[in-house]
N, C-alpha and C positions, 0 to 999 in steps of 0.2 A: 087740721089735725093737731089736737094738743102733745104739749110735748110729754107728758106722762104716755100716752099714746107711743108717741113715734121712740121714748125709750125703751117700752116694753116687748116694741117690735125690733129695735136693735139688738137685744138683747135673747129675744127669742134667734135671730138669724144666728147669731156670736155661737150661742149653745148648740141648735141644729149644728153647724162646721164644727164645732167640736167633738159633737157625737158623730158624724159624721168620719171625722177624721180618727178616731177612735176606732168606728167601728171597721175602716179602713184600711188600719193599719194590719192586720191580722193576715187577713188576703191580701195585701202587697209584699210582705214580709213572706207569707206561703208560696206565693205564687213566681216571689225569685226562687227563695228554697227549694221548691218545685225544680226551676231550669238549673239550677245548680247541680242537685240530682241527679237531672237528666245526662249532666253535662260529663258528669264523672263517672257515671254507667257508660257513656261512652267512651271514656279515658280510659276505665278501665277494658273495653274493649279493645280499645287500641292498643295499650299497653300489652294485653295478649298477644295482638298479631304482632306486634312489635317484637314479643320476646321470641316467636314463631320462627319471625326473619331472621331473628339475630342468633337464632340454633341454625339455623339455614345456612347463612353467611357462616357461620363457624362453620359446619361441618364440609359448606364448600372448601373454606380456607384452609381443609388439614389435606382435601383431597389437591388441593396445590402446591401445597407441601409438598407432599408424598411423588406428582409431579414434578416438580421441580428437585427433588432427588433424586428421580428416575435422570432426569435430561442430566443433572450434574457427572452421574454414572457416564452417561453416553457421552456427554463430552470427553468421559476423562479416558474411555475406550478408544473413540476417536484421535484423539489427542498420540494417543501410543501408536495407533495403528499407522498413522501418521508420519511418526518417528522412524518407526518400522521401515516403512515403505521409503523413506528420506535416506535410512540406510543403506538399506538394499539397492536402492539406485543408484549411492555412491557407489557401491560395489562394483553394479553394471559399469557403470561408468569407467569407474576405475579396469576391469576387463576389459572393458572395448578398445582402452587403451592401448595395454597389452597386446589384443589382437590387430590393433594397427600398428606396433612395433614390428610383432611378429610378420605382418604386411608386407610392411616397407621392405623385413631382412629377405623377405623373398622373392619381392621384386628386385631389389637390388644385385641378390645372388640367380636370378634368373635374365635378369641384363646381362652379369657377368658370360651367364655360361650362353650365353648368345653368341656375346662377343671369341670368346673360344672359341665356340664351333664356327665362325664365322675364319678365325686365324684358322682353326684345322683344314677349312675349305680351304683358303689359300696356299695352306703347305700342302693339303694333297695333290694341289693342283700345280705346285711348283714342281712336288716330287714327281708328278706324273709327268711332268715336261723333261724332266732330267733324265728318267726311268728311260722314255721316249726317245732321246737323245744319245742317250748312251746306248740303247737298244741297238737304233739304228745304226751306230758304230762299231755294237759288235758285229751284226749283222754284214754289216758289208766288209769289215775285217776276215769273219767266217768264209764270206765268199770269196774274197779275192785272197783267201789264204795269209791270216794278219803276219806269219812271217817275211811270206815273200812281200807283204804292204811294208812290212818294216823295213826288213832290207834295200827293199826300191829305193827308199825315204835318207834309208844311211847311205846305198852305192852312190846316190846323186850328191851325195855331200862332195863339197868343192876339195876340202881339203881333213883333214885330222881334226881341227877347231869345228870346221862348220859340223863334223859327223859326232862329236861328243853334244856340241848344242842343241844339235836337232836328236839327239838319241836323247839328250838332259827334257828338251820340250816334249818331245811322246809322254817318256814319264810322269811329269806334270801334269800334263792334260788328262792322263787314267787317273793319276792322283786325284787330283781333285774334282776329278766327276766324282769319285769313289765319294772324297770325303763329303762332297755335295749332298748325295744322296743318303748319307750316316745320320748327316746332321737333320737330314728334314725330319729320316725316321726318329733321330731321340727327342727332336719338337713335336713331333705327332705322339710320341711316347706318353710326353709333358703334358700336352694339349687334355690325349687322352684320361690322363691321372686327373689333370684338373679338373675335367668335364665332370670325371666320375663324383669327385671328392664333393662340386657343387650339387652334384642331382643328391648326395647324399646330405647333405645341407639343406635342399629343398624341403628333401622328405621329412626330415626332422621336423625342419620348421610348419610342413602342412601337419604332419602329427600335432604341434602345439598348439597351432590354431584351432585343430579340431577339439583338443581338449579343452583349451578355455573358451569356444565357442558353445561345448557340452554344459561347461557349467554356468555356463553363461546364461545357458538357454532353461537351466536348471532355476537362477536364481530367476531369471525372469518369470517362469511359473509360480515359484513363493512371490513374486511381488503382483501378478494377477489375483494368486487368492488372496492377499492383502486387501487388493484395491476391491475386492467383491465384499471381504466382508467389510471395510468402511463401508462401500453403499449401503450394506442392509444396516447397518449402525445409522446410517447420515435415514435413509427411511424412517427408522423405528425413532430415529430425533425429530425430524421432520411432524410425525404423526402427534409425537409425546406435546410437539410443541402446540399443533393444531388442539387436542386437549385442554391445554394447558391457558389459548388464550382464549376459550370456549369456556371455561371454569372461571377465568380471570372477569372475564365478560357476565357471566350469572352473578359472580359475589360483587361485584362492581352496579352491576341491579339491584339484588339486596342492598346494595349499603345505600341506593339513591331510595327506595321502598322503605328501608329505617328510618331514615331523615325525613322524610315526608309524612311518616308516622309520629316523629317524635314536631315533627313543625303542629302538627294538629294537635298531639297531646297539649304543646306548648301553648297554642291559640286558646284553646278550651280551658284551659289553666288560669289564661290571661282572665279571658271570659270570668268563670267562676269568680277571680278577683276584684274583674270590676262591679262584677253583683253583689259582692260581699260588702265592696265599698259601700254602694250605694245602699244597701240592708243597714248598713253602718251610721250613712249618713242621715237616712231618713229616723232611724232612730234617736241620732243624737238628737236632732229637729224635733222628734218628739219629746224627749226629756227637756232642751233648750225648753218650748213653751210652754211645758210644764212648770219646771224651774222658775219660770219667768211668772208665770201665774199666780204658782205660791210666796215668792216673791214679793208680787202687786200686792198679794193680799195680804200680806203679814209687814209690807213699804219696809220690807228691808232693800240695801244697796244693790249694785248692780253686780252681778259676778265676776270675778276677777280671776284670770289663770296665775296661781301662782307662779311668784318671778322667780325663784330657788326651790330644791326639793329640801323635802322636811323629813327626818327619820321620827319624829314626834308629831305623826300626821293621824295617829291612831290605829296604823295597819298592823297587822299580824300577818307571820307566814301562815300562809293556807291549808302547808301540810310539812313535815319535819324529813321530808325527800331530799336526795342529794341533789345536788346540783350539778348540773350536765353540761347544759348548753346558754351561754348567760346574753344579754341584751346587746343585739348589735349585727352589723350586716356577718354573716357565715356562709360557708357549703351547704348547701339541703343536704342534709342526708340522704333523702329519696331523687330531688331531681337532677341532683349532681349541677349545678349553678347557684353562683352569688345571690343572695337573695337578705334582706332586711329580715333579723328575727325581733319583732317587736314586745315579746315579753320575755320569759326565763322558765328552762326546762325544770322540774323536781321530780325525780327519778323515786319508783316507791311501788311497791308490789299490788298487784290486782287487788281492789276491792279497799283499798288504802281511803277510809273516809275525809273529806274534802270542805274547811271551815272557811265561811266567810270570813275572809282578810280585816271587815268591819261592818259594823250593824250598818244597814240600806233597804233598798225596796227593788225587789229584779226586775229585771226592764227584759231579759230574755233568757225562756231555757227551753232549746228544742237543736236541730242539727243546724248547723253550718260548715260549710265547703272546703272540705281540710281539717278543719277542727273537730267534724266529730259532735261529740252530744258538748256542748254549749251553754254555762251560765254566766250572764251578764247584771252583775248587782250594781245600781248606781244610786251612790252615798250624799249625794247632794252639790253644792258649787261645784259641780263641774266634776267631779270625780265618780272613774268609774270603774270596775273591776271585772276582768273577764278569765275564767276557767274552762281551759278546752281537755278534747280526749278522752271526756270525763266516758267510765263503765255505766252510771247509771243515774240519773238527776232526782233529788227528793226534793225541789221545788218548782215551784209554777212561777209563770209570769205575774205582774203585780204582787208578790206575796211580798210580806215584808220578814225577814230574817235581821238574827243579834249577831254580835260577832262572835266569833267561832263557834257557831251552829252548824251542825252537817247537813250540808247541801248540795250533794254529790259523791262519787267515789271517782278513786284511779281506777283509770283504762288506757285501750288504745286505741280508740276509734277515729275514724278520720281517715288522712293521711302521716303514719306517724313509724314509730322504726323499734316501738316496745310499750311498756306498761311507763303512763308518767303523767303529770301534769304541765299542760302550760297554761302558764301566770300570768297576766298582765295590769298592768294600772293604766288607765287613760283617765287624761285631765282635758276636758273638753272638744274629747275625738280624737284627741293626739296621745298615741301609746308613749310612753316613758317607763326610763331604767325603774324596775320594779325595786330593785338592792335599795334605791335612793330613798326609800319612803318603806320599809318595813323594817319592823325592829327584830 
C-alpha cells in the first residue's frame, strides 16, 4: 500500500469521526435536553404535591392551635376548680375540728354528770340510811311513848350531873340526825342543780354540733359538685388531648411527606445539574477541537486561559438592566439554599432586546434546565458568553453574529423569580466575574 494511499485513507477515517461527531452532537445535546425536561415536569409535579402538603400541614397546624387553646382553657378551669376544692376542704377540715371540740366538751361534761349522778346515788343512799335510822327511832319512841323513853333515860341518871348529861346526849343525837339529814338534802339539792345545769350544757353543745355538722354536710356537697365538674373538665382534657396528639401525629407525617418531596425535588435538581454539566462539557470539547483545528490550520499558538481579567477584552454589556444579583455563591431565590451564581442578574422589562456582549459564532440556542431559552456565543481562545431566561431567541446554532446585534429578548423562562437576564462569561468552561471584562 503506497503512502499516498494510506494518507488519503487516514484522512478519509479523520473526516468520517468528524462528521460523524458532528452530526452527533445534536442528538446527545437533544436527547439530555430531552431528560432534563422530563426531569423538571416532574419537579414541577412534585413541587405541586409539595405545596398540597404544605397547605395540609398548615392547616393541620392552626387546628392545633386552636387545640391547644382549648386544653390551655381546661387547664386553667381545672386549675381553679382545684383551688376551690383546696378551700373548701380547708373549711371541712377546719369544721371538723370544731366539731371534735365540741366532742370532747361533751364528753367531758357527760363524764362529769356521770360522776354527779354517781355522788347523788351515794347521798340518796346515805340519806336513805339516816331517813332509815331515824325512822326506826322514831318509831320505837312512838311506841314505847318517847316521853316515858325519856324520862326512863333521865329517872336512871345516878345523880343531877349524870341526868343533865344524858338529857345534853338525847339532844345531840335528834340533833344531829336532824342536821344529817339537811345536809344530805342540800347536797342532793346541789347534785340536783348541777346535773340539770350539765344536761343543759349537753344540749347546747349537741345543738352545735348539729349545726356545724349541717354545714358541714352543706360544704361537703359544694365540694362533690366541685370534684364532678373537675372530672368532666379532666375528660373534656383528656379527650382534647387525644386530638391533639392525633393532629400532632398527621402534621408530623406531613412534614416527613414534605421532606421527602423536597429530597426528590433536590435529587432531580442535582440530576438536571449534572446533565447540564455534561451538555456543557461536551460542548466545550466541541468548541476545544474546533479551536484547535482552526488553530492547526492558520499554526497559530496554543490557547492560553487568561492569567488576569481584562476590562479591555472587547465586551459590552448585553443589555442596560439593573443589576440585581451579582457573581458569587447566594440564597436561590427559588430553592431557598446556598448555591454558586456563576454569572450576573440584569433586571429589564419583557421583550427588552438582548446584544451580543461581542462579535462570535453561537455554539447554542435552544432550552436548558433552569435557564430557560438559552444563547451560547463563543468568541474564540477560549471565551465564551452565555444569555439565559431569554423570552424569545433570534439566532441559531452555528450562526455567526457582531457585537451588539439582537439575539434575543428578556424574559423569564426557566427557573427564575421575574423578567431579567442572566449573563455570563466563560473562559474555557470556567464561568468568571462577568463585572471584570465588560466595559
Amino acid at each position: 500500500m503506497s503512502k499516498k494511499y494510506l494518507s488519503i485513507m487516514v484522512a478519509s477515517i479523520i473526516l468520517c469521526t468528524q462528521i460523524s461527531v458532528v452530526q452527533a452532537a445534536p442528538d446527545y445535546i437533544e436527547d439530555k435536553q430531552k431528560n432534563i425536561e422530563q426531569n423538571k415536569e416532574k419537579m414541577k409535579q412534585l413541587e405541586g404535591q409539595k405545596n398540597e402538603v404544605n397547605n395540609n400541614k398548615n392547616a393541620v397546624k392552626s387546628e392545633i392551635d386552636i387545640v391547644n387553646n382549648e386544653l390551655e382553657e381546661k387547664a386553667s378551669q381545672i386549675a381553679a376548680s382545684e383551688t376551690k376544692i383546696n378551700q373548701i376542704q380547708s373549711k371541712i377540715n377546719e369544721m371538723q375540728n370544731k366539731i371534735d371540740v365540741i366532742q370532747d366538751n361533751i364528753n367531758t361534761t357527760e363524764n362529769k354528770i356521770n360522776e354527779i349522778k354517781k355522788n347523788i346515788e351515794e347521798k340518796e343512799a346515805e340519806k336513805k340510811s339516816k331517813e332509815e335510822l331515824l325512822g326506826k327511832r322514831l318509831r320505837s319512841m312512838y311506841k314505847n311513848n318517847p316521853y316515858d323513853e325519856f324520862l326512863l333515860i333521865l329517872l336512871n341518871s345516878k345523880n343531877l350531873g349524870d341526868l343533865i348529861s344524858r338529857a345534853a346526849t338525847i339532844s345531840r343525837i335528834v340533833e344531829t340526825d336532824m342536821s344529817l339529814i339537811n345536809k344530805v338534802k342540800s347536797i342532793q339539792l346541789e347534785l340536783d342543780k348541777d346535773k340539770e345545769l350539765l344536761s343543759k350544757k349537753v344540749e347546747d353543745l349537741n345543738a352545735q354540733k348539729s349545726q356545724v355538722s349541717m354545714e358541714q354536710n352543706s360544704v361537703q356537697a359544694t365540694k362533690l359538685d366541685l370534684l364532678n365538674e373537675k372530672k368532666v373538665l379532666d375528660v373534656k382534657a383528656k379527650e382534647l388531648k387525644t386530638i391533639e396528639n392525633e393532629k400532632q401525629s398527621k402534621y408530623n407525617s406531613l412534614n416527613n411527606e414534605e421532606k421527602k418531596l423536597q429530597k426528590e425535588i433536590s435529587s432531580l435538581d442535582n440530576i438536571n445539574d449534572e446533565l447540564q454539566k455534561q451538555m456543557d462539557k461536551f460542548i466545550n470539547e466541541l468548541n476545544e477541537k474546533r479551536e484547535k483545528e482552526e488553530n492547526a490550520n492558520k499554526e497559530k499558538p496554543p490557547i492560553e486561559k487568561p492569567t488576569s481579567p481584562d476590562k479591555n477584552s472587547g465586551f459590552i454589556r448585553p443589555t442596560n438592566g439593573i443589576l440585581t444579583s451579582p457573581f458569587g455563591m447566594r440564597m436561590h431565590p427559588v430553592y431557598n439554599e446556598m448555591r454558586m451564581h456563576k454569572g450576573i442578574d440584569l433586571a429589564s422589562p419583557k421583550g427588552t432586546p438582548i446584544k451580543a456582549s461581542k462579535s462570535g459564532v453561537v455554539d447554542f440556542a435552544g432550552v436548558m434546565s433552569g435557564y430557560g431559552n438559552v444563547v451560547i456565543v463563543n468568541h474564540g481562545n477560549g471565551y465564551q458568553t452565555l444569555y439565559a431566561h431569554c423570552n424569545s431567541l433570534l439566532v441559531s446554532r452555528n450562526q455567526s453574529v457582531n457585537q451588539g446585534q439582537v439575539i434575543a429578548t428578556v424574559g423569564n423562562t426557566g427557573v427564575g423569580t421575574g423578567d431579567h437576564l442572566h449573563f455570563e462569561v466563560r473562559i474555557n468552561g470556567d464561568a468568571v466575574n462577568p463585572l471584570n471584562y465588560i466595559k
